[in-house]
N, C-alpha and C positions, 0 to 999 in steps of 0.2 A: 700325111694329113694331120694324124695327132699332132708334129711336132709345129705343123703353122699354124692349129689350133692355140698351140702353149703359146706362142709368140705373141699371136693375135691379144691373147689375155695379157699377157708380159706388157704389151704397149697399150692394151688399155686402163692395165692398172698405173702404169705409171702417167698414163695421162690425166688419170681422175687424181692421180697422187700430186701430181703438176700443178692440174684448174683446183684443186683442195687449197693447195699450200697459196696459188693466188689468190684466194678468193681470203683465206685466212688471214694472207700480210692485210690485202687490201684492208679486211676485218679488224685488224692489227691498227694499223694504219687512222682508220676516222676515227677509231676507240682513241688512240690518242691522242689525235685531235680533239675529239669529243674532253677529252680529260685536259688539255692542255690549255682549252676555251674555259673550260671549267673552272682549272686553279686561277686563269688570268681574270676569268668574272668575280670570284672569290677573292682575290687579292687585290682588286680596284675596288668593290665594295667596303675590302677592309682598308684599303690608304681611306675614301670615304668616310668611312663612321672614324678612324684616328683623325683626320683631319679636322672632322666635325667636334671631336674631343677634344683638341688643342684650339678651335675656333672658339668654344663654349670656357676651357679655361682663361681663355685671353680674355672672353667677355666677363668672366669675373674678376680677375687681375684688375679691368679695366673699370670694375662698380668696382672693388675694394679700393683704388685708387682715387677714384671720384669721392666717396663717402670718406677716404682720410685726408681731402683735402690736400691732395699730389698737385700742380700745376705742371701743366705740358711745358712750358719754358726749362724746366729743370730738368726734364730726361737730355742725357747724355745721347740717345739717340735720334733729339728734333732739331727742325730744320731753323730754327732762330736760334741767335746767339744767348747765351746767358748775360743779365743784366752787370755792364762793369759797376766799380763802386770804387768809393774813394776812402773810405772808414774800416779800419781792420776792426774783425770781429770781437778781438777783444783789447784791452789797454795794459801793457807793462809797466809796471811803477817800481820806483824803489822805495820803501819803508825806510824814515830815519827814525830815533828814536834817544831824547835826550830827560834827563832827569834835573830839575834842580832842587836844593835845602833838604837832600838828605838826613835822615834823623840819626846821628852816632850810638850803633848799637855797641862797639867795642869799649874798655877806658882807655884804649893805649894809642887809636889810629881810626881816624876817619872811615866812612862805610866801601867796602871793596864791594861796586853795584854790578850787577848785569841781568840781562832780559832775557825773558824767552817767550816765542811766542809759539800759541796755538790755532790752527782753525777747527771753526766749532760750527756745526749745523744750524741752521734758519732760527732764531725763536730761543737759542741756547743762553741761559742766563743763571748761570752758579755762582749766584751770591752770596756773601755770608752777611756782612751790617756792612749800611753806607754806602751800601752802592757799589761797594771793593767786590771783586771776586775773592771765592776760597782762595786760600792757602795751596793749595793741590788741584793738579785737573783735571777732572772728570772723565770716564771712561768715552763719553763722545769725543771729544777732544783729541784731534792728532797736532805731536809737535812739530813745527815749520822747521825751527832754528833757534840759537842762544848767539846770544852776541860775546864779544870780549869782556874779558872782566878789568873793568876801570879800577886802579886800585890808589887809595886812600884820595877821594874826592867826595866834594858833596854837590858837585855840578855838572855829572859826566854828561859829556854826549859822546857817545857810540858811532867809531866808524864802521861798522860793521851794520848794512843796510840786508832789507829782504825785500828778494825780484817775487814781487805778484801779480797777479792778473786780476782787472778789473772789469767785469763785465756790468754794463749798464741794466740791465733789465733781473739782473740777479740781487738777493739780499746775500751781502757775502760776509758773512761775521766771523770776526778773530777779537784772541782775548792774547794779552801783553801781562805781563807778569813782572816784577823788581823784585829781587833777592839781593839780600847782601850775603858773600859770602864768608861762610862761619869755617868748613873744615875744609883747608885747600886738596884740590883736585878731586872731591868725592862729586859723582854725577847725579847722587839721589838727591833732589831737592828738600825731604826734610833735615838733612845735615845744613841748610843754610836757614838765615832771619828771612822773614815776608816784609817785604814793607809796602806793599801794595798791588794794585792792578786795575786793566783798565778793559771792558765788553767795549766791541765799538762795529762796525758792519763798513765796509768801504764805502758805501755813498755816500755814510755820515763824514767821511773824512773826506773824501775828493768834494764832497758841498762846502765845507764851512771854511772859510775866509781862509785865504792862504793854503789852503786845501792842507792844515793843520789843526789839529785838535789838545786840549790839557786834559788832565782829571788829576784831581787831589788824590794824594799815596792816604796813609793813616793817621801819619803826624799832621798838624793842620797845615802849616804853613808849604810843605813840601807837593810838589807837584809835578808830574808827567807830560811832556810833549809830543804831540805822534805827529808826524810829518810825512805826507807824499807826495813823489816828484815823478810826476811821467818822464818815460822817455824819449829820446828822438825818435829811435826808430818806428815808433808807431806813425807817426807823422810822414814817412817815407812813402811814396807811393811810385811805381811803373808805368808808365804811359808806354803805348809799345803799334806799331802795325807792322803786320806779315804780309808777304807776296807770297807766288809758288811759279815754278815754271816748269813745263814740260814734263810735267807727273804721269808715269807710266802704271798704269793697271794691271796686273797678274791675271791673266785669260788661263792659264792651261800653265806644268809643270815644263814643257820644253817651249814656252813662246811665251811673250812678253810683247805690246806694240804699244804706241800711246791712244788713247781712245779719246772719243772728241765730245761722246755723252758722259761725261765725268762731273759729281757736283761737291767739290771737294770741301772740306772743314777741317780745324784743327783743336785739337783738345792741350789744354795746359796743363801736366801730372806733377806734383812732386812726389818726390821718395818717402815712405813711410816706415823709418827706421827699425820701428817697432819688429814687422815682421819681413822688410824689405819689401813692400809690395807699393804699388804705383797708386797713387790717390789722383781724378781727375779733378780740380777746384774750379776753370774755367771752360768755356767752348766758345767758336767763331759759331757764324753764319756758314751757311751753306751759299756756296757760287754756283749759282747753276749752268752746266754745260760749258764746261770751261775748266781747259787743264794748265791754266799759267793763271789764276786766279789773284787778286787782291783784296784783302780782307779789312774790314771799317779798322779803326783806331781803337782801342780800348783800355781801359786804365785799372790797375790792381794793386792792391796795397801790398809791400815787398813783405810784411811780416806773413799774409795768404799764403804769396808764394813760396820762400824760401826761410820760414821763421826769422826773417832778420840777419839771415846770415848770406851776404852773396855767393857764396862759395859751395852751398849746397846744391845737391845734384839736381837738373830740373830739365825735363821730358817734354816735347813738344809732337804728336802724332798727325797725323793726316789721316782721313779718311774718307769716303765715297758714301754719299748720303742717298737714300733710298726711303719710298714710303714706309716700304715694308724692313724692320727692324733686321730683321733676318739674311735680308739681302745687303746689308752694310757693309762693304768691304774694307779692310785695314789695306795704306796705300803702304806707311813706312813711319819711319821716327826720327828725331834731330835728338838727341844728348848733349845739354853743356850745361853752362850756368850763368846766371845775371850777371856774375861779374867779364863772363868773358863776350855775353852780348854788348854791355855797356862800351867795354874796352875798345871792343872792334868797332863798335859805331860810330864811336870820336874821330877813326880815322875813315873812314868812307863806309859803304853801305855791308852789312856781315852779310857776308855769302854760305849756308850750309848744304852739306848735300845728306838730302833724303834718303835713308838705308831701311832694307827690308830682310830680313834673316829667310835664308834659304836652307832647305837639305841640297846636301853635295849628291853629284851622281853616280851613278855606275857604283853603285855598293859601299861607296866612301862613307863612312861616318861623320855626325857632327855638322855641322852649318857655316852658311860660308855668308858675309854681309855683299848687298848687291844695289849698285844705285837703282835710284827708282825716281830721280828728278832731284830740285833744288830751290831751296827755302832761303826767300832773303828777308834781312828786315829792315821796313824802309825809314823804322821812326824805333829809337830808344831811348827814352832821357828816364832819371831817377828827379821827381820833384818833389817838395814838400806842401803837404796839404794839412791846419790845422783841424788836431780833431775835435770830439767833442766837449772833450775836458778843458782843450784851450778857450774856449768861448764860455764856459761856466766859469772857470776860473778868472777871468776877466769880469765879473758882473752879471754874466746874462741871467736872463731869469728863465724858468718851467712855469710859465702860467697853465692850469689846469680847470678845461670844462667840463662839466661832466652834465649830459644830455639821459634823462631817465624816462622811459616807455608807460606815460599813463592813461591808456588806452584799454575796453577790453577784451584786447588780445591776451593780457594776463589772465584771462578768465575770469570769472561771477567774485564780484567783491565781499568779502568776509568768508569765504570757501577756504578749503585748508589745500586745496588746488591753485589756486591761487597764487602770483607768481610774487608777489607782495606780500605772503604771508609769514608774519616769522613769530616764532616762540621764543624763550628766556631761554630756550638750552642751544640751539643753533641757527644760523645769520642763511638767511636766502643765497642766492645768486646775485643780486643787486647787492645786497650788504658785503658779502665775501669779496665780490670785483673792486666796489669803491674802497674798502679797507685796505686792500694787499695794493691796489693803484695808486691808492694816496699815502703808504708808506714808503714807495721809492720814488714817487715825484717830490715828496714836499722838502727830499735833499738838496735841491734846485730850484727854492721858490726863493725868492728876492721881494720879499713882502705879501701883503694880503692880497693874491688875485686869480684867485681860484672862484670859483663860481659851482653852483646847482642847478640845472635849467629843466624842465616840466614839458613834454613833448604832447599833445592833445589832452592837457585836464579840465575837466569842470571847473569853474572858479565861481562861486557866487550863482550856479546854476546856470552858467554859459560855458561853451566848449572854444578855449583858446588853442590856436595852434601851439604857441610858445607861450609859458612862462617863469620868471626867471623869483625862483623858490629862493636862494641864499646866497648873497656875492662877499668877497673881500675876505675868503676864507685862508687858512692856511695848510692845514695839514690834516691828514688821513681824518684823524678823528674827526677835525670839525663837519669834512663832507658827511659821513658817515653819520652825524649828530643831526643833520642838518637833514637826511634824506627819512631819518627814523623819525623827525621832527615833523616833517612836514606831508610825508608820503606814507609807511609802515603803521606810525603809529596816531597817526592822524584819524579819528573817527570821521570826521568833516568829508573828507577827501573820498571825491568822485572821479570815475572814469570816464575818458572821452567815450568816440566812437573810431577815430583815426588817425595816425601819424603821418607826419612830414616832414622831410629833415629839411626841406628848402628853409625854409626860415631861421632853422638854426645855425646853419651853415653861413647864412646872410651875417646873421650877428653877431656871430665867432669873426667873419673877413674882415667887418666891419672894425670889432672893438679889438683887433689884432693889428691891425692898420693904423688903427690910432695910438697903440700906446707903443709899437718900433718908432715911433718919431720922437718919445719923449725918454727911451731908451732901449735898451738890448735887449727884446726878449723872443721868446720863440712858446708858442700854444699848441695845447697837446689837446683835442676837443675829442673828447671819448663817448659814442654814443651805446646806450646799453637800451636795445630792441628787441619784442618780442617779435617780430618778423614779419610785421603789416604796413609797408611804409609803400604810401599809395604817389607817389611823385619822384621815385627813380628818375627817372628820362628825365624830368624838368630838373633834376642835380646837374648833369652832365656837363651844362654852360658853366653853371656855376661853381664846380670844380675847376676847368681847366682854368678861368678865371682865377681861381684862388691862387694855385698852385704858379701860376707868374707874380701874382702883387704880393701874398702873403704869407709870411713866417708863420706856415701852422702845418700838423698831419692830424689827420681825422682817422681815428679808431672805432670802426661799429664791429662790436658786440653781439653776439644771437644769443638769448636768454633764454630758455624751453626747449622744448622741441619740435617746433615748429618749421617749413618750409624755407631756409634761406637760400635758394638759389638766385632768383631774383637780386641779392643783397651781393652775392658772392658773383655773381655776372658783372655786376659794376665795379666792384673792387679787384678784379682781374687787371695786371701787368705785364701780361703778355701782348707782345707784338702785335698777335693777329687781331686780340680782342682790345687794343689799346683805347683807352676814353679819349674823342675828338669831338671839337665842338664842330656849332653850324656850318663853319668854312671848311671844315677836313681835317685841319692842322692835329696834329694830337697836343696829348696832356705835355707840359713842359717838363713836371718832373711826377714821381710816383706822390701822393699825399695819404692817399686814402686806401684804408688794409680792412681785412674781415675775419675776424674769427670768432667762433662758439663755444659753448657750455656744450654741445652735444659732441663736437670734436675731443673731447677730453676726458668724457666723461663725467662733467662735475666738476673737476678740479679747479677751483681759482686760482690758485697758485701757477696751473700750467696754462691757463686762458690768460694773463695779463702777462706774463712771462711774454708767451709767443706773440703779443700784439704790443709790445713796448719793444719788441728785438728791433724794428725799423726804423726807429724813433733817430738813434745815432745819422744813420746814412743819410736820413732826410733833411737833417736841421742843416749837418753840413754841407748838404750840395745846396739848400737852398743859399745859407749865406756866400758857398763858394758863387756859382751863377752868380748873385748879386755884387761881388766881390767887397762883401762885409768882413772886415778882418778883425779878429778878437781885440776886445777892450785891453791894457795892461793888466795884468795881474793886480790882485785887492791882497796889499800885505794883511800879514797876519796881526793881529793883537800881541801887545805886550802882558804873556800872561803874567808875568812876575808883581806886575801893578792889580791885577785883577784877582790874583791868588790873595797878594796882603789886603785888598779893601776885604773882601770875603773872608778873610778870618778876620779882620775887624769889626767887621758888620757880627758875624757871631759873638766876638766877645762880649760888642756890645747889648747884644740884644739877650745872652746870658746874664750879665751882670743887671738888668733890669728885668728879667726873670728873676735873682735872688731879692733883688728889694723888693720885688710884688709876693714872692714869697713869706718875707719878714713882715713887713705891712700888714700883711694878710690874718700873721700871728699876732698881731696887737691890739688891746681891747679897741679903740677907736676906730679900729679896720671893722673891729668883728659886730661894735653897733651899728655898723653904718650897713653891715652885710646883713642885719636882721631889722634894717628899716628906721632904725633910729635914728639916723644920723642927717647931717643934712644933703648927701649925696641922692637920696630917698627919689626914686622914681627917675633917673635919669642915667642909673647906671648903666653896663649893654653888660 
């Protein structure tokens, strides 16, 4: 009986041991469930609030990019193509440089001459007398190059040129130097004679006639030649269209299919030697839904692409466009070079195939290349397009308007707020823009036809939409004289109540129109706005009008800091936002740009920079479209005739200097200079 007692308890403990241990897993069991729910609620909250933190960065990415004036067209990840162009960005010249009537510093042999030149920063002017540079140069000063030494001449010219770059919207100064050499083969320059030198900025040289320039050395009669000679190559440009076919998508590491929602683009890289890394310069369109794609035509200057050397290495990508940046797939890449695209297209259409770098499998190291489709081009020709040196140099002229905001949106007149306000120790906004704009246009003026125009002022106690303050100007100073003249320091001078560029835009098309008939010129109309300009929308016509009949680009300016979107919505050249008049049609060509004092912080020097940068591509496509081709070249002057009238003209106005001197010592001079004489009341 005890012992089925003990049993009885044996099976009942291990049965409560049994429903324990179940009851425990089960316990076990929704606990970690319960925990499992847990970390997964916790960890979808947390991609949440990360999400929300990379949504919140993007949205400031996207105000940082807004407020410095980024345009959607230029990201490498949007769905329109970047704008072609036909003007490289900048200009290659060759520097010649000749001397003639050397002064003999030796008695035994003629002057052994040679040059060196330096560049010297914006503004940089170390002179000693006459307008010559020192003798030595300046710790700003870095040296380019020295040329050969010409030995015993008094006429050299130097084959030995220097390759520089000329950019348009830059003040680019270099100073040229003559030495005769005194101790053969020493490098320090004061071991040789000075015999002169010359400050000069490249736009003064690629403006003036012959796109050469003289300056008198020390001696009088002797004189310096600077000479520049664009080159071909900038004139080279690529006309080019791509196809694609059968472009396969990367799904998954063991599968690969072609897909049929594919919207493919291709980017144009070249090599960047410097650190070997891949620069993209251009981008297609996106084709959407389509894996055999064909892309518009587009044209690029060979010096963008390849610095002018066909043979350099040049990168052509593919890729799968998506809203979302993130999701942009790389399809593959094509490597070769302009020369071998050119080559192959002469004989039938070049066929590449699109390679995509792969990991090897099964533990293999290293990367194996995999087709991924095939890239044809249906068009490649190399053509010559002049740029814009070739149309200055032929005659053309840089007529320059300048449109001034006298409204008050400057604020309460005679205020030190005031946008108009300026003191003796520094120049406003207006004054800063018009001086630095009319130092690099008036290298390109072909006479007086620059102009000051008045945008809603008071006149006589009535509010004129337009009027026109000073014409038949020529250079920086005069606008600048002109604007202090009539606007700054005018006490007279009243403010409207509101601006409108229609009118002045009418009379820029107008007097722009009338004077290509009578010759070559091209109009640069720059309006400088405080940001109230109540007839946007009624512009819109009257641009895309402009921009088919007339040789002009319109620059607005934002002055303060005031709201310019409104200003900057219109001046947009993007695709989506493109300016089209009442039928649809869009703008013909780009005309009209916008930049501010608020983008820059102040700076004029970097506001007129960045609104002169467009100036090149516009003149030229305009006259290319029209097919205006540059005037012949304007030879240079004979300076050797203009050197000797110039030291004749001194000697003689010297030597009639000494007889007013003498004169001057003789009693009959000296009665007549105390009234005595009979010259008495008529002298000056």
């Amino acid at each position: 009986m005890a012992s089925d007692a003990i049993f009885r308890a044996n099976d009942a403990i291990i049965d409560g041991v049994t429903s324990g241990a179940k009851i425990g897993g089960k316990g076990l069991r929704s606990g970690a469930k319960l925990g499992v729910k847990g970390v997964r609620g916790g960890a979808k909250l947390g991609v949440k609030s990360v999400k929300g933190g990379v949504k919140g960065v993007k949205g400031g990415v996207k105000a940082i990019q807004t407020a410095g004036g980024f345009v959607k067209k230029n990201s490498k990840y949007s769905k329109f193509a970047w704008s072609s162009r036909i003007t490289a960005p900048l200009i290659k010249l060759d520097l010649e440089i000749s001397c003639h009537n050397l002064p003999k510093k030796d008695l035994l042999s003629q002057a052994d001459a040679f040059c060196v030149l330096w560049k010297a920063p914006n503004g940089y002017a170390p002179t000693a007398e006459k307008g010559v540079p020192s003798q030595l140069p300046g710790h700003a000063e870095d040296e380019i190059g020295r040329t050969e030494i010409a030995r015993a001449t008094v006429n050299p010219t130097f084959k030995h040129t220097f390759r520089l770059e000329y950019i348009f919207h830059e003040q680019q100064t270099y100073v040229v130097r003559v030495y005769d050499e005194d101790l053969r083969y020493a490098t320090d320059l004061k071991e040789h004679d000075y015999l002169g030198g010359y400050i000069f900025t490249l736009g003064q040289l690629m403006g003036a006639k012959g796109c050469s320039v003289a300056k008198k050395l020390l001696r009088e009669n002797a004189f310096m030649v600077v000479t520049g000679n664009e080159t071909m190559e900038t004139c080279e440009v690529l006309e080019f269209r791509l196809s694609a076919q059968d472009l396969v998508k990367e799904r998954s590491l063991y599968e690969q299919r072609v897909v049929d929602r594919c919207n493919p683009y291709f980017r144009v890289e070249k090599l960047n030697k410097d650190d070997q890394s891949w620069d993209v310069i251009w981008k297609s369109e996106a084709v959407k839904r389509n894996t055999s794609p064909t892309w518009k035509e587009a044209r690029l200057p060979l010096q963008m692409i390849c610095n002018g050397d066909l043979d350099n290495p040049l990168k052509l990508t593919v890729w799968d466009y998506d809203k979302d940046y993130r999701l942009i797939d790389y399809i593959g890449f094509v490597e070769s070079t302009v020369a071998e695209i050119l080559g192959k297209a002469k004989e039938n259409v070049p066929v590449f195939t699109v390679s995509k770098e792969k990991k090897r499998l099964f533990g293999f190291r290293g990367t194996k290349l995999k087709s991924v489709g095939v890239l044809k081009v249906l068009k490649a020709h190399k053509s010559t397009i002049p740029s814009m040196l070739k149309y200055m140099s032929g005659g053309c002229s840089l007529d320059l308007m300048v449109g001034i905001d006298c409204t008050i949106a400057n604020d309460e007149r005679g205020s030190d707020k005031n946008l108009h306000y300026t003191t003796s120790q520094w120049l406003n906004d207006y004054q800063a823009g018009i001086q630095k704009l009319g130092s690099i246009v008036e290298n390109f003026a072909r006479g007086r036809n620059s102009s000051v125009w008045g945008l809603g002022p008071k006149i006589n106690g009535k509010t004129q939409d337009l009027h026109l303050f000073d014409d038949k100007l020529v250079t920086g100073k005069d606008l600048l004289d002109s604007y202090d003249r009539n606007i700054a320091n005018n006490e007279n001078f009243q403010q409207g109540l509101s601006t409108k560029l229609k009118p002045l835009i009418e009379e820029a098309t107008f007097l722009t129109i009338r004077n290509c008939r009578h010759r070559q010129c091209y109009t640069i109309l720059t309006v400088f706005t405080a940001g109230d300009i109540i007839d946007l929308q009624e512009t819109i016509g009257l641009l895309c009008r402009a921009a088919e009949d007339a040789p002009i680009s319109i620059i607005v300016v934002g002055v303060g800091n005031r709201d310019f979107s409104a200003i900057e919505k219109l001046c947009r050249t993007d695709f989506k936002a493109m300016l089209r008049d009442a039928r649809g049609i869009p703008i013909a060509r780009d005309i009209i740009s916008f930049v501010s004092f608020k983008q820059f912080g102040g700076n004029a020097n970097e506001v007129i920079l960045q609104a002169l940068k467009v100036i090149p591509e516009q003149l030229v496509t305009y006259f290319t479209i029209n097919g205006i081709k540059p005037l012949p070249p304007v030879s240079s002057p004979d300076y050797g005739v203009l050197i000797d009238n110039m030291s004749k003209n001194s000697k003689s106005i010297k030597s009639k200097v000494s007889k007013a001197s003498k004169q001057s010592r003789s009693p009959k001079a000296t009665r007549e200079n105390e009234g005595l004489g009979p010259n008495n009341g008529r002298q000056r």
